[in-house]
N, C-alpha and C positions, 0 to 999 in steps of 0.2 A: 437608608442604604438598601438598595438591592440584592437579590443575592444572584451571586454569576451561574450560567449554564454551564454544564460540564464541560470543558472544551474541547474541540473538533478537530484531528490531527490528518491535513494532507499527508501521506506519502508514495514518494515516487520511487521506483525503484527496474531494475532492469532483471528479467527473466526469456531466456530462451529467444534471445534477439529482439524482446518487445520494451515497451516504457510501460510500465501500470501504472497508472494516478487513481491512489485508491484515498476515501476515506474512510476515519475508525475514532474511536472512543476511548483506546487506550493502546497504549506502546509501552513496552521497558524493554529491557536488555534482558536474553534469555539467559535460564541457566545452564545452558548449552552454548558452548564454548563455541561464538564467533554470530551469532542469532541476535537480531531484534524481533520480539514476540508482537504480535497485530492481531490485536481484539477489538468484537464488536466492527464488525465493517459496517458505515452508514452510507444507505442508498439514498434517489429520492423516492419520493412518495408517488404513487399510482395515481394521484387525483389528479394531474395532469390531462389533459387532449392531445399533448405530444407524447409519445412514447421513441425512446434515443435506442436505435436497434445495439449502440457500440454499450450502453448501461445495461441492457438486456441479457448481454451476452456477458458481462462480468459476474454479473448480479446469478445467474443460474451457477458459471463457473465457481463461484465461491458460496453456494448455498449448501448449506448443513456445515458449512466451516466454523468451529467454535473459534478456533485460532491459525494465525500463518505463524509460522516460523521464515523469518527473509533474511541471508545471509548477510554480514554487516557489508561486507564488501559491491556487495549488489546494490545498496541504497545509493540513492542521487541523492535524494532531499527530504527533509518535512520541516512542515509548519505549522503554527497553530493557528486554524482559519477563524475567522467570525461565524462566515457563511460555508454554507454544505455546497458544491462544486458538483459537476457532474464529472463521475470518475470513468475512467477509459481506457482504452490501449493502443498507443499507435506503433509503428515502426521503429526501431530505434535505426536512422539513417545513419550510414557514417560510418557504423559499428562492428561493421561483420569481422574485421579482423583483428578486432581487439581483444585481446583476454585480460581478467581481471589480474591485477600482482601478486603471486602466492603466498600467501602467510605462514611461517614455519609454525608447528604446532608444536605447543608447551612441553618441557618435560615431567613427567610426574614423580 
Protein backbone atom coordinates (compact mmCIF):
# COMPACT_ATOMS: atom_id res chain seq x y z
CA UNK A 1 0.00 0.00 0.00
CA UNK A 2 1.20 3.31 -0.84
CA UNK A 3 0.67 6.10 0.95
CA UNK A 4 -1.45 9.13 -0.74
CA UNK A 5 -0.04 12.77 -1.41
CA UNK A 6 -1.63 15.28 0.42
CA UNK A 7 -4.32 16.35 -1.89
CA UNK A 8 -4.39 19.49 -4.31
CA UNK A 9 -7.49 21.68 -4.23
CA UNK A 10 -8.39 23.79 -7.51
CA UNK A 11 -10.38 26.80 -6.71
CA UNK A 12 -12.22 29.06 -8.70
CA UNK A 13 -13.67 31.94 -7.57
CA UNK A 14 -14.81 35.41 -8.72
CA UNK A 15 -13.30 38.86 -7.43
CA UNK A 16 -13.53 42.40 -8.73
CA UNK A 17 -14.95 41.36 -12.18
CA UNK A 18 -12.13 38.60 -12.46
CA UNK A 19 -12.22 34.43 -12.47
CA UNK A 20 -9.00 33.23 -10.10
CA UNK A 21 -8.08 29.60 -10.60
CA UNK A 22 -5.97 29.24 -7.93
CA UNK A 23 -4.40 26.31 -6.24
CA UNK A 24 -3.86 25.28 -2.41
CA UNK A 25 -3.29 22.58 0.11
CA UNK A 26 -5.82 23.29 2.36
CA UNK A 27 -9.58 24.95 2.47
CA UNK A 28 -12.31 24.73 5.37
CA UNK A 29 -14.91 26.88 6.23
CA UNK A 30 -13.81 30.00 8.21
CA UNK A 31 -14.82 31.02 11.48
CA UNK A 32 -15.95 34.01 10.23
CA UNK A 33 -19.45 34.02 9.22
CA UNK A 34 -19.82 33.46 5.38
CA UNK A 35 -15.69 32.67 4.41
CA UNK A 36 -13.95 29.76 2.89
CA UNK A 37 -10.33 29.97 4.42
CA UNK A 38 -7.40 29.07 1.35
CA UNK A 39 -4.02 27.99 2.59
CA UNK A 40 -0.91 27.23 1.29
CA UNK A 41 -1.29 28.51 -2.36
CA UNK A 42 0.55 25.86 -4.79
CA UNK A 43 2.52 27.54 -7.72
CA UNK A 44 4.58 25.66 -10.27
CA UNK A 45 8.03 25.39 -9.89
CA UNK A 46 10.88 27.73 -11.65
CA UNK A 47 12.66 24.84 -13.29
CA UNK A 48 10.89 25.52 -16.27
CA UNK A 49 12.34 27.35 -19.72
CA UNK A 50 8.74 28.75 -20.05
CA UNK A 51 7.94 31.26 -17.53
CA UNK A 52 3.53 31.97 -17.96
CA UNK A 53 3.59 36.16 -17.39
CA UNK A 54 -0.54 35.39 -16.16
CA UNK A 55 1.38 32.79 -13.04
CA UNK A 56 3.75 35.51 -12.56
CA UNK A 57 1.57 37.92 -11.80
CA UNK A 58 -0.66 35.83 -9.30
CA UNK A 59 2.17 34.32 -7.77
CA UNK A 60 3.86 37.99 -6.75
CA UNK A 61 -0.12 39.12 -6.12
CA UNK A 62 -0.40 36.59 -3.47
CA UNK A 63 3.20 36.37 -1.88
CA UNK A 64 3.56 36.72 1.87
CA UNK A 65 -0.14 35.61 1.90
CA UNK A 66 -0.41 32.98 4.70
CA UNK A 67 -4.15 32.83 4.12
CA UNK A 68 -7.16 34.18 1.76
CA UNK A 69 -10.28 34.52 3.25
CA UNK A 70 -13.05 34.16 -0.08
CA UNK A 71 -16.43 34.95 0.39
CA UNK A 72 -18.66 31.71 0.18
CA UNK A 73 -20.83 33.45 -2.20
CA UNK A 74 -18.00 34.40 -4.52
CA UNK A 75 -16.89 30.67 -5.15
CA UNK A 76 -17.73 29.05 -8.61
CA UNK A 77 -15.92 25.65 -7.91
CA UNK A 78 -13.22 23.36 -6.41
CA UNK A 79 -11.88 20.22 -6.86
CA UNK A 80 -9.57 17.90 -5.77
CA UNK A 81 -6.91 17.69 -8.68
CA UNK A 82 -4.31 14.88 -9.11
CA UNK A 83 -2.12 17.12 -11.01
CA UNK A 84 -1.01 20.96 -10.18
CA UNK A 85 -2.61 23.17 -13.05
CA UNK A 86 -1.45 26.42 -13.99
CA UNK A 87 -3.49 28.98 -11.89
CA UNK A 88 -4.66 32.31 -13.53
CA UNK A 89 -6.96 35.11 -14.00
CA UNK A 90 -9.13 35.84 -16.80
CA UNK A 91 -12.19 38.11 -17.38
CA UNK A 92 -15.11 37.04 -16.14
CA UNK A 93 -17.27 37.77 -19.64
CA UNK A 94 -20.82 38.11 -19.23
CA UNK A 95 -20.73 39.45 -15.79
CA UNK A 96 -20.52 42.97 -15.43
CA UNK A 97 -24.14 43.44 -14.32
CA UNK A 98 -24.59 40.74 -12.17
CA UNK A 99 -24.52 41.04 -8.48
CA UNK A 100 -24.19 38.25 -6.11
CA UNK A 101 -27.84 37.38 -3.87
CA UNK A 102 -27.52 39.12 -0.45
CA UNK A 103 -27.46 36.92 2.43
CA UNK A 104 -29.41 38.20 5.59
CA UNK A 105 -27.04 38.11 8.32
CA UNK A 106 -27.68 35.97 11.54
CA UNK A 107 -29.23 37.28 14.65
CA UNK A 108 -27.26 36.92 17.76
Amino acid sequence: MTKREAPIYKVIFLNQGQVFEMYAKQIYQSDLWGFLEVEEFVFGERTQLVVDPGEEKLKAQFEGVVRSFVPMHSIVRIDEVERLGTPKITEARGMSNVMPFPMPMPDK
